[in-house]
C-alpha positions in Angstrom: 0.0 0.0 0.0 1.6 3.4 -0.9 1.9 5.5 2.0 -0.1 8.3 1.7 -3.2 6.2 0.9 -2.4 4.0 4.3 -1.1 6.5 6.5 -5.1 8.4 5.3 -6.6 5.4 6.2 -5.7 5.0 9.6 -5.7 9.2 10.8 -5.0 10.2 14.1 -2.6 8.5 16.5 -2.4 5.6 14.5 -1.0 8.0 11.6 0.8 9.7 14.3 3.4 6.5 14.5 3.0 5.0 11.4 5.0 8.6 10.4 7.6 8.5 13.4 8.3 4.9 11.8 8.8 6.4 8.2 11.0 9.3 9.3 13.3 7.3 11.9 14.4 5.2 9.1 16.3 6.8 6.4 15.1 4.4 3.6 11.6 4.6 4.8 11.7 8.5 5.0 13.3 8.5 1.5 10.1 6.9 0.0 8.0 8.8 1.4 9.7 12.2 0.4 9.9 10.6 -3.1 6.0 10.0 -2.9 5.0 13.0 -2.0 6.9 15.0 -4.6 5.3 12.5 -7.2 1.9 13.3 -6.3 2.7 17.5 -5.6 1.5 16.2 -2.0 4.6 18.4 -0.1 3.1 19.2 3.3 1.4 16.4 5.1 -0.4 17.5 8.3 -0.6 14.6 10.8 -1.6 14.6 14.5 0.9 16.1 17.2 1.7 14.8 20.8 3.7 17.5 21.7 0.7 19.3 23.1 -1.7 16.2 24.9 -1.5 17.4 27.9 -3.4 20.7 27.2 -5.4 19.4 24.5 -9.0 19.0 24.8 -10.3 15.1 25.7 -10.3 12.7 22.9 -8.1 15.6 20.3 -5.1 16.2 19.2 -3.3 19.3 17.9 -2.2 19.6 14.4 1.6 19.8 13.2 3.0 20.2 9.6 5.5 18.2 7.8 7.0 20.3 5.1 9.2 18.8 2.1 9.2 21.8 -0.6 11.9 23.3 -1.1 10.7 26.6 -1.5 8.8 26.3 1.7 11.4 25.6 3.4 13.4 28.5 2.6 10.8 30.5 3.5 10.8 29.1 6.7 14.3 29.3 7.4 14.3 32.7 6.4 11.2 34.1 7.7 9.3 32.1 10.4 9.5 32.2 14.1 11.9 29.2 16.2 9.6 29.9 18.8 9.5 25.8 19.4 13.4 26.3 20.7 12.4 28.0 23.4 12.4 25.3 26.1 15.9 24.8 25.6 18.4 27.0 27.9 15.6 28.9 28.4 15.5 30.6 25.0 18.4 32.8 25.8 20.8 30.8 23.3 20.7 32.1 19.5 19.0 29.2 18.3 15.7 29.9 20.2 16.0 33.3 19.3 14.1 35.2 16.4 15.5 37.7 14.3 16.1 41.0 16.1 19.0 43.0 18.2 19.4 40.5 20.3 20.1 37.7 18.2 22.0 39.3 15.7 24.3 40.5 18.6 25.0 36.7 20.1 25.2 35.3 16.7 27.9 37.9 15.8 29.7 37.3 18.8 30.0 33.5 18.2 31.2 33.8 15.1 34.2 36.3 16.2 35.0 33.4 18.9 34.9 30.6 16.1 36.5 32.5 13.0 39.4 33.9 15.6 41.0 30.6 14.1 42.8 30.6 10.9 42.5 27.8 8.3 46.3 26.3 9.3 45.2 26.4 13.3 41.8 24.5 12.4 43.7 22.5 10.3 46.2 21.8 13.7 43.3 21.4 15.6 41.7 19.0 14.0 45.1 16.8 13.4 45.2 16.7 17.2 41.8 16.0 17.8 41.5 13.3 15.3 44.7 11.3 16.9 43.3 11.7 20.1 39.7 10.7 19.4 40.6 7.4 18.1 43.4 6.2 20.3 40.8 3.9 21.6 38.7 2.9 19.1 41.3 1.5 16.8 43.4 -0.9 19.2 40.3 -4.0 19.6 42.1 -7.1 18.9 38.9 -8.0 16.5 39.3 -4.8 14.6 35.7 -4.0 15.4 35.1 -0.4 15.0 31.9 1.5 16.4 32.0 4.5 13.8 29.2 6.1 15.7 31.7 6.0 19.1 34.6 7.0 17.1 33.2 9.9 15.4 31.5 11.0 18.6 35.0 10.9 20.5 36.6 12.9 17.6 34.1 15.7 17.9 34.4 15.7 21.4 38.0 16.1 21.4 37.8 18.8 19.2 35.8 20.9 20.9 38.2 20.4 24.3 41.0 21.4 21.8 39.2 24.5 20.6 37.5 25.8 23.9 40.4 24.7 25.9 38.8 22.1 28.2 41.1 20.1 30.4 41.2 16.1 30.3 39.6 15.9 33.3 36.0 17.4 32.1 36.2 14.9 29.3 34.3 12.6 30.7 31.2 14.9 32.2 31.6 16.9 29.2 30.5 13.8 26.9 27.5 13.2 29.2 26.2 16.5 29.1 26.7 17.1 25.6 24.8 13.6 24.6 21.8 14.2 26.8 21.7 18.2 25.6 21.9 16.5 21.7 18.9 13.9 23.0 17.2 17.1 24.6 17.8 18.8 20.9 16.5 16.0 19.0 13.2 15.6 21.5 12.7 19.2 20.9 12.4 19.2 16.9 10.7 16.3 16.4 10.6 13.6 19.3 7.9 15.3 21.0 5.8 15.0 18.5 5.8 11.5 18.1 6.1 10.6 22.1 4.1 12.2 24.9 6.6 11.8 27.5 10.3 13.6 27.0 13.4 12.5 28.7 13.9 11.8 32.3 14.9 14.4 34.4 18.5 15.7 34.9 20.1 13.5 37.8 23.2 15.0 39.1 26.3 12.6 39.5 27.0 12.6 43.1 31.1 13.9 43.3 31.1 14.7 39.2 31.7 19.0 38.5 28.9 19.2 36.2 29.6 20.8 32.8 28.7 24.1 33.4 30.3 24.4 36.7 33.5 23.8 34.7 33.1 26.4 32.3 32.1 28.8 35.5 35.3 27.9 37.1 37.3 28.1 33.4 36.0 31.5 32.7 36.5 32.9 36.3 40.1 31.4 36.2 39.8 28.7 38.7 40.4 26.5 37.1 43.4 26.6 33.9 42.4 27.0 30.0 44.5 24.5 28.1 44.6 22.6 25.0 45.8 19.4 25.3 47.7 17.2 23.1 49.4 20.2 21.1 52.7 18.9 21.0 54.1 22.2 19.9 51.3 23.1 17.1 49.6 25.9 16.7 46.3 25.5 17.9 45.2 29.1 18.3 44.0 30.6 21.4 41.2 28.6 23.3 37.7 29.9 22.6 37.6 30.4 26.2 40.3 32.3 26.8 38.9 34.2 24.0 35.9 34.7 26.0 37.2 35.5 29.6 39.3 38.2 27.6 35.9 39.8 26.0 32.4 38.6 26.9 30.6 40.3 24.7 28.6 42.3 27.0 26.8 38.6 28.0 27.0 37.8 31.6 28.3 34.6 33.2 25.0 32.5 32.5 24.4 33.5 29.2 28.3 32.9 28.2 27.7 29.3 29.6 24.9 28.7 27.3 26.9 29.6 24.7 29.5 27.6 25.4 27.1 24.5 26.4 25.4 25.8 22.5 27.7 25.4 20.1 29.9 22.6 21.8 26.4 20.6 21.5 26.0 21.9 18.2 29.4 20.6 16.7 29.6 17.7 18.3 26.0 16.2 16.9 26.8 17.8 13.5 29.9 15.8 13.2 29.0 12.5 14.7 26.2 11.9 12.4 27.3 13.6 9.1 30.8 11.0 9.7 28.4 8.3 10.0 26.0 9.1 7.4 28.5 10.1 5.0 30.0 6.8 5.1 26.8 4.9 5.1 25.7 6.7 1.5 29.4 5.8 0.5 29.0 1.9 1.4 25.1 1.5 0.3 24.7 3.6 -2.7 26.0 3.4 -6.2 27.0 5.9 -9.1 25.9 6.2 -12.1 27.9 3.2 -13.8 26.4 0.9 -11.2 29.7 1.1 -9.0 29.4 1.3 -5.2 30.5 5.6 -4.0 32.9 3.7 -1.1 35.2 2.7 -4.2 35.8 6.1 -5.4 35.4 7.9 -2.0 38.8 5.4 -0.6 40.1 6.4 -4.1 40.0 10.1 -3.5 40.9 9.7 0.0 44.0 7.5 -1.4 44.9 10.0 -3.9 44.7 12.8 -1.1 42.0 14.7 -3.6 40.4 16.7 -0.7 38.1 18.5 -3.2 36.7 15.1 -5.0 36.1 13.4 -1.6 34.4 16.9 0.0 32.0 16.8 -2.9 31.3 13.7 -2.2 30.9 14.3 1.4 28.0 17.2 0.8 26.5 15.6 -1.8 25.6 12.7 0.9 24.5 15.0 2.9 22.3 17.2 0.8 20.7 13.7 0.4 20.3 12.6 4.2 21.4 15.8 6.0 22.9 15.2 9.7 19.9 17.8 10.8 17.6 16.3 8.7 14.8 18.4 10.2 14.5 21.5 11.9 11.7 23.3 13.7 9.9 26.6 13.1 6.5 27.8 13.7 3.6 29.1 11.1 2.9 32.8 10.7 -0.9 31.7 8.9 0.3 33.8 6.1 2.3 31.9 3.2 2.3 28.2 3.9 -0.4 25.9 2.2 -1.3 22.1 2.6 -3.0 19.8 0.3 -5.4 17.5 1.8 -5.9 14.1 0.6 -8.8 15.3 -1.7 -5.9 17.3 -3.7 -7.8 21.1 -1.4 -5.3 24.0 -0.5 -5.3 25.2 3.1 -3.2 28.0 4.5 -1.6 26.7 7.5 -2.8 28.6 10.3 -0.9 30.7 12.3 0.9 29.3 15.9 1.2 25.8 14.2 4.1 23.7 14.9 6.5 23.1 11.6 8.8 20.2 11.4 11.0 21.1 8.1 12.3 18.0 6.1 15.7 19.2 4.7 16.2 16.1 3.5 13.5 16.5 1.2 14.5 19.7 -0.8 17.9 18.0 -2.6 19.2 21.7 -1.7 22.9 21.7 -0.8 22.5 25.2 0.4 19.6 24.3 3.2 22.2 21.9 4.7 23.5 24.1 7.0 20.4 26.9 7.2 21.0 28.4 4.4 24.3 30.9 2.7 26.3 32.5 5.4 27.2 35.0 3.1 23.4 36.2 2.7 21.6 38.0 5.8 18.5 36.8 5.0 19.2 33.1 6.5 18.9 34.6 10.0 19.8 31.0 11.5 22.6 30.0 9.0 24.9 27.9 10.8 27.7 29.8 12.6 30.0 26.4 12.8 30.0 25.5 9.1 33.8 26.4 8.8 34.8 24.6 12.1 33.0 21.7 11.7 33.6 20.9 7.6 37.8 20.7 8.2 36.9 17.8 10.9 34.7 16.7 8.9 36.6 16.1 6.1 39.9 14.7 7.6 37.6 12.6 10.3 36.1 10.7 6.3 39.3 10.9 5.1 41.3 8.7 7.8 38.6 6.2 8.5 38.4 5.9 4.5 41.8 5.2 4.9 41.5 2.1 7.4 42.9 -1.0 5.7 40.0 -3.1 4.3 37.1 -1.2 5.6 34.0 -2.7 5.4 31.1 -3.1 6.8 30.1 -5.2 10.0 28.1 -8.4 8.6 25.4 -9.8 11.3 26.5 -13.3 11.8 22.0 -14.1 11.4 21.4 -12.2 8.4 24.2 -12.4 6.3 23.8 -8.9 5.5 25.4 -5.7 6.8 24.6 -4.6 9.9 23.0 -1.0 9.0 23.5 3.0 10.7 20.8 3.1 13.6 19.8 6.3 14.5 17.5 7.2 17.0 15.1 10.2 16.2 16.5 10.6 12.1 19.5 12.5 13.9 20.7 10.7 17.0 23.8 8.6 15.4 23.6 5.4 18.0 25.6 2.4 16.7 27.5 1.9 13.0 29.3 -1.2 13.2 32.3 -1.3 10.9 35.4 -3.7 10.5 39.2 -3.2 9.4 42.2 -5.3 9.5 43.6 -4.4 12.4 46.8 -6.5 11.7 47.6 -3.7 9.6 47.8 -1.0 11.6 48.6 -2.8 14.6 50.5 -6.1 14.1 51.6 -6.3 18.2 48.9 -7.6 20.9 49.0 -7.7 24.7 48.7 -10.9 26.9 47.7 -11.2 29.8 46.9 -13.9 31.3 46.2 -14.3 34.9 45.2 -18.1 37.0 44.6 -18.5 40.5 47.1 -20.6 41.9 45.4 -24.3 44.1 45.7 -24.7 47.6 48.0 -24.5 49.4 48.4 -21.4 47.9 52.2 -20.4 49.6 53.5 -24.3 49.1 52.5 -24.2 45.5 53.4 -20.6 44.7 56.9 -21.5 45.8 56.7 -24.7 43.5 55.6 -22.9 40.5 59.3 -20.6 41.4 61.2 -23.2 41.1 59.5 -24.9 38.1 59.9 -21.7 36.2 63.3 -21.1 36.9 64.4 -25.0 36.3 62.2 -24.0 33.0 63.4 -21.1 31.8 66.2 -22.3 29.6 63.4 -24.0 27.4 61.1 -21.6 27.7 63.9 -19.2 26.2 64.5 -21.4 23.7 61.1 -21.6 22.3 60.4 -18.0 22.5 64.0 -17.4 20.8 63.5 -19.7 17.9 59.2 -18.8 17.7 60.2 -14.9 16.6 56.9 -13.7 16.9 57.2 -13.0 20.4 58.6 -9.5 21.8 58.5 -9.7 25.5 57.5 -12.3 27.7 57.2 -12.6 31.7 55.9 -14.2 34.5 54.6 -12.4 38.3 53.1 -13.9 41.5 50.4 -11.6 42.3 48.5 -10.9 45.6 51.2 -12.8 47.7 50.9 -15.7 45.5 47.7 -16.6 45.4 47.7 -15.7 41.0 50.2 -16.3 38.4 50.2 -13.8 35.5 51.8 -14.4 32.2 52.7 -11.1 30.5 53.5 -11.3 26.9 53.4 -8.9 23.9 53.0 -11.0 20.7 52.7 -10.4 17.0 49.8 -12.1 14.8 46.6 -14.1 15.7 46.3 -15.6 19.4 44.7 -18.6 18.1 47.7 -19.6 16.6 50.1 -17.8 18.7 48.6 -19.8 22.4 48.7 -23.2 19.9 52.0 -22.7 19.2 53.0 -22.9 22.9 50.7 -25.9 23.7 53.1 -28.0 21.1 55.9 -26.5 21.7 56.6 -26.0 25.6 56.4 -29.0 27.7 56.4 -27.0 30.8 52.9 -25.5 30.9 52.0 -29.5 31.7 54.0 -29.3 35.4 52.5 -25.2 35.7 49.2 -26.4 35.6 49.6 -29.1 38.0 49.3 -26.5 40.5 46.7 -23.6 38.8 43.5 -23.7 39.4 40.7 -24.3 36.3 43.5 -25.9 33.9 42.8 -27.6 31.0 42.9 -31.3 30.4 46.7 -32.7 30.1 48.9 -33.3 28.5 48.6 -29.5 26.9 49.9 -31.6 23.2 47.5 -33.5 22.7 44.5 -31.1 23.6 45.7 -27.8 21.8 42.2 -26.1 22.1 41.3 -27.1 24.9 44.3 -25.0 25.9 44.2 -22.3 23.8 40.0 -21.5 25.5 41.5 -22.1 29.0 44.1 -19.3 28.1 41.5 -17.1 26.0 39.3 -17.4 29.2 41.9 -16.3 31.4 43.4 -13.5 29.1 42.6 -10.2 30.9 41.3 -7.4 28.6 43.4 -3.7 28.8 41.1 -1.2 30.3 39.5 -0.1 27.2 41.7 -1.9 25.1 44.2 0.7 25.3 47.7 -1.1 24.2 50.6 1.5 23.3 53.9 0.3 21.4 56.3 2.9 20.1 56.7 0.3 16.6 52.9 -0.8 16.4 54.0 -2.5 12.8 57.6 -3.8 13.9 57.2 -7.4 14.0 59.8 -9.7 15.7 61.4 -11.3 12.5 61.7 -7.6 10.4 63.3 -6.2 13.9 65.6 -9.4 14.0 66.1 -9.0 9.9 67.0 -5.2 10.4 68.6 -4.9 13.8 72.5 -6.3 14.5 72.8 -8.4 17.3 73.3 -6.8 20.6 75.1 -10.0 22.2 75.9 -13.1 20.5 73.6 -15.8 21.1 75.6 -18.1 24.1 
């Protein structure tokens, strides 16, 4: 059934969710944007939520979805944001309409922003990016969560540029993920969903966000940029502001702050992730898949091939892809489903589709050069550099693909939460590649007695550790290797740093080095002996035991130095006695 004719059919609430399903997913929203424009249908009124607590019994207010282009314009340029206003209190820019007062703010956030020049953005972003993904890329799997990554990214960045310390990092992506989900409830979730989100709970012992900025502002506590190493990163947006407010006090510097941090940080978490979904799951002209000559351009360092490339995805399925405003009863029209024009009264609530209008332009609110787009996006030049170098590396990762769902078969999609909220994109790379070195370690609770046997396993280790020398020595894929009694002997832990597969790095030791048949005489949870002739066994016993990093965080000054290149390319220190 085509959608129009069934989302007629069932009217009211039951419309009200068949739409929230359409627009939440990009493919089903795409369709419906397509029908409408087929039929000249391009504003579909539908039943709102957002206002059932003051609506009469048994009703429910009318909102307006609006897919023309030249409506939208219109909007943008024109039309009240009057539904902002229960964020920050309406005293941000977004909130406010055109007028002294806005035009004031928006002017002073772009001095703060555009105070950096192209080559300290350019710093900026180079330190952000390393930073943001010193995480992400070290699982052993080479799993990669692009929606995590590009949300870390954009969070560093903004600590780089406002000058927020390490230790806010943590509160600060908190605060700027619920004020994103506060954002994202405000344009559209309330329309679809009568109850908003749970109320702030503070974390007992954790500086909230704003307190920091207070304290950063006031001087208590110390502007910095961390992770220049000696770049010029420009001064902190902060500094900036404690230097010249504006004429804004304290509170309204904070929301500010709290504003466009918010701002960039959404922007570039979803246009990363969308931008690579279009590139994986759509195809050119010729039939070939966009990821082929996106990794192309980002191979051939062709910045301007892969940035058109980059906005053309997102004129397509922009990271906003809707925005709020509210009817003036003047200029916008409706058709009804008997093909009747109706003015749009005035008060109504808007929701504007800019994915909808194919207009590059209405991506970010319009041209900043032209005063008319009164809410044009002030962080379109900070955010497109990231942007573009955040594409660029992951493009880069070695055989990049997509995450297939062990059930399906199939790639495991973007989900977003909302049209905008970027919550999981599961991607894949070969690790290896980047990072041929892994950690181990493993660590086994030593049997009862626990001092007796710890003082046995001593002596069998240092009776052994002419053969275990020998094996490591001749395996050359190991780099270091050790062995600690922990908690006054009641553990043993085996430390080793290892290059290639642990599969076939453990099974190598369980034919190879008899001694790990006396060890586990005396560990606790061994596996059945001898180790030889039950290899797996071993290697799930080990896998079991092998503790994780702390986020997976594994550092090596050579990540891609492997044992028998450093042997190859390195004279012997000592000859081999």
């Amino acid at each position: 059934m085509a959608k129009l004719v069934q989302f007629d059919a069932a009217g009211g609430y039951e419309a009200n969710q068949l739409l929230r399903e359409w627009l939440d997913d990009d493919a089903e929203r795409a369709d419906l944007f397509a029908e409408m424009a087929s039929v000249g249908r391009t504003t579909l009124k539908f039943k709102t939520l957002a206002f059932y607590d003051s609506a009469a019994p048994g009703t429910l207010e009318d909102a307006y979805l609006v897919t023309a282009a030249s409506d939208v314009e219109h909007a943008l340029k024109t039309l009240s944001v009057a539904p902002y206003a229960a964020l920050g209190g309406g005293k941000f820019m977004l909130a406010m309409d055109a007028g002294p007062e806005h035009s004031a703010q928006r002017a002073y956030g772009l001095k703060l922003l555009n105070s950096f020049t192209d080559a300290q953005l350019a710093d900026c972003v180079r330190v952000a990016y390393r930073r943001g993904v010193v995480l992400s890329l070290k699982s052993r799997t080479g799993d990669l969560d692009l929606a995590v990554v590009a949300e870390a990214v954009a969070l560093r960045y903004v600590a780089v540029l406002f000058g927020l310390p390490d230790e806010a990092y943590g509160v600060l992506q908190a605060t700027v993920a619920r004020l994103y989900r506060e954002l994202c409830f405000q344009i559209l979730g309330r329309h679809f969903s009568g109850e908003p989100l749970p109320p702030r709970q503070p974390v007992v012992g954790v500086k909230p966000l704003p307190d920091w900025i207070d304290d950063l502002l006031s001087g208590k506590e110390k502007i910095v940029q961390e992770g220049r190493d000696g770049k010029d990163c420009g001064r902190p947006i902060l500094q900036g502001m404690r230097e010249d407010d504006g004429g804004n006090d304290v509170e309204t510097l904070k929301l500010i702050v709290l504003g466009l941090i918010t701002g960039t940080v959404g922007n570039v978490q979803a246009a990363m992730c969308i931008a690579l979904s279009e590139f994986f799951n759509r195809r050119d002209s010729a039939g070939s898949p966009l990821i082929v000559a996106a990794q192309r351009a980002a191979a051939d360092d062709d910045d301007g091939a892969l940035g058109r490339m980059i906005m053309a995805a997102l004129t397509r399925n922009p990271p906003a892809a809707f925005l709020p405003r509210r009817a003036d009863g003047r200029q916008l029209k409706w058709t009804d489903s008997q093909g009747a024009q109706r003015l749009i009264p005035d008060g109504a609530d808007l929701v504007l589709a800019l994915g909808a209008t194919n207009r590059h332009d209405l991506v970010f609110g319009g041209v900043g050069s032209d005063a008319k787009w009164v809410h044009q996006c002030v962080g379109q030049r900070v955010v497109y550099p990231l942007l573009l170098y955040g594409v660029k590396r992951v493009l880069l990762l070695p055989n990049l693909a997509q995450s297939i769902d062990p059930v399906t078969g199939a790639p495991r999609p973007l989900v977003k939460h909302r049209a905008m909220i970027c919550e999981t994109y599961p991607l894949s790379f070969d690790r290896g590649r980047r990072l041929r070195q892994q950690p181990l370690a493993v660590v086994m609770n030593v049997k009862p007695p626990v001092a007796e046997n710890a003082e046995r396993l001593k002596r069998i280790i240092a009776a052994g550790a002419p053969a275990i020398e020998e094996s490591l020595r001749t395996s050359e894929h190991v780099h270091f290797a050790f062995f600690i009694l922990l908690n006054g002997g009641q553990q043993l832990a085996l430390y080793t740093v290892y290059d290639g597969e642990f599969d076939a790095y453990i099974e190598h030791f369980a034919l190879k080095v008899k001694l790990f048949d006396t060890l586990f005489k005396y560990i606790e949870d061994a596996p059945p002996l001898p180790v030889v002739e039950f290899p797996k066994e071993f290697v799930e016993v080990i896998r079991k035991h092998d503790v994780t990093p702390v986020g997976s965080y594994f550092f090596s000054a050579l990540p891609r130095l492997t044992v028998a290149r450093a042997l190859g390319l390195l004279p012997e220190e000592a000859p081999r006695d």
